[in-house]
C-alpha positions as CSV (number, residue, x, y, z in Angstrom):
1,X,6.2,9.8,1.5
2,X,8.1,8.1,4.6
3,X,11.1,9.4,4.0
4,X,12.9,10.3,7.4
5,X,13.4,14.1,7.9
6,X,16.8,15.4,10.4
7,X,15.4,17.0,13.2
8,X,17.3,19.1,15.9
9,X,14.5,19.2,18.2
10,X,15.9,16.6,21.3
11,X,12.4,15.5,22.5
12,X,9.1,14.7,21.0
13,X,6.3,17.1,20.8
14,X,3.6,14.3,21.0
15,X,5.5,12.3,24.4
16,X,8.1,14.4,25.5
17,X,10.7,11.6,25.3
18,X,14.2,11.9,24.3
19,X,14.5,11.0,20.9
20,X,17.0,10.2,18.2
21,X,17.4,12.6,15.2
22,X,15.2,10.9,12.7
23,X,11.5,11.6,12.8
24,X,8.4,10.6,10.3
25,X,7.2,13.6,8.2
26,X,4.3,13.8,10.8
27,X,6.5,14.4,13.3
28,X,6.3,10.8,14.3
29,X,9.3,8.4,15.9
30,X,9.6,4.8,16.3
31,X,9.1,5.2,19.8
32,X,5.2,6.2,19.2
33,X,5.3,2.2,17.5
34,X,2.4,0.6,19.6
35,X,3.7,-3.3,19.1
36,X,1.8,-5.1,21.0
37,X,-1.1,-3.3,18.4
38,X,0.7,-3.8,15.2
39,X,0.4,-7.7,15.2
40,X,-3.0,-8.2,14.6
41,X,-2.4,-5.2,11.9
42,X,0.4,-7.0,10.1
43,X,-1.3,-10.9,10.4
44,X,-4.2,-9.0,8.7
45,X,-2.0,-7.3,5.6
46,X,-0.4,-10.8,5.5
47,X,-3.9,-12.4,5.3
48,X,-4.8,-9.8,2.8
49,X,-2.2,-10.4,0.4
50,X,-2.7,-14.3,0.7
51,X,-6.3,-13.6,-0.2
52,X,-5.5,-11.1,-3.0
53,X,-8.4,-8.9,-0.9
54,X,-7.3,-5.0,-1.4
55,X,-9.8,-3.7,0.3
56,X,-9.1,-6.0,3.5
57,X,-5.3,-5.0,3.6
58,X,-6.1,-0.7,2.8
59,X,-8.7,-1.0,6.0
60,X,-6.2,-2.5,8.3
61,X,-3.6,0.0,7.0
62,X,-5.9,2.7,8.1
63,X,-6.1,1.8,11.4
64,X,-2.5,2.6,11.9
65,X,-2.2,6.2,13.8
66,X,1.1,7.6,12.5
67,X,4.0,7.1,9.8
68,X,6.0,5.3,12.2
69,X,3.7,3.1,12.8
70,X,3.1,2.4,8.8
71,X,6.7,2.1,8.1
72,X,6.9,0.2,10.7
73,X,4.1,-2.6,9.5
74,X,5.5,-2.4,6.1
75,X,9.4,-3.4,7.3
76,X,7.6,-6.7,8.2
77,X,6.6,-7.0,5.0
78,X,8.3,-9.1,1.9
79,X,8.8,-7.1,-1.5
80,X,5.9,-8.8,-3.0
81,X,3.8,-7.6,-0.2
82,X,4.9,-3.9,-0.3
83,X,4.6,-4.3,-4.1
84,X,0.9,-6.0,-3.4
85,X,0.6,-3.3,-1.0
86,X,1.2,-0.2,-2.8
87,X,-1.0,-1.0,-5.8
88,X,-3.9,-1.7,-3.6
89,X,-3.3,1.8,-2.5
90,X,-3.6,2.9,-5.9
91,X,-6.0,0.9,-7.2
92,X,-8.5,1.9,-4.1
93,X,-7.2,6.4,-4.6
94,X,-8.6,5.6,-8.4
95,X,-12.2,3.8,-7.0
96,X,-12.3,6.9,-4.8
97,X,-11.8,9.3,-7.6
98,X,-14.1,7.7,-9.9
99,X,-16.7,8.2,-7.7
């Protein structure tokens, strides 16, 4: 769940930088975002999806540290992607609890 929760708090636990009122539901913001680290992240869910290779796109999903930065990979993504996406995620939660 990325929804965005209100939070009253005026700075980040994690930094201790000003921050606006909308935070991940792990207490992340989109100013814990590492760009310059997301684009080999996203190139690799893009190159996932044009391969149809789940398991590819769910291991470079994993590297991301927070919600932020997941929401954040994802808003670079078309619909079909997320779509793509999101059933690779459920696809691989079945394998694991078939197992």
């Amino acid at each position: 769940d990325h929804t965005l929760l209100m939070d009253t708090k005026e700075y980040c636990e994690t930094c201790g930088a000003r921050r606006r009122i909308e935070r991940w539901p792990d207490g992340s913001t989109w100013r814990h975002v590492q760009r310059p680290r997301m684009q080999p992240l996203i190139r690799a869910v893009w190159d996932a999806y044009e391969l149809d290779d789940g398991f590819m796109a769910i291991e470079a999903m994993e590297e991301l540290a927070n919600n932020a930065e997941q929401a954040w990979v994802e808003s670079h993504l078309s619909s079909a992607q997320q779509k793509w996406l999101q059933l690779q995620r459920y696809v691989s939660r079945d394998d694991i609890s078939t197992n």
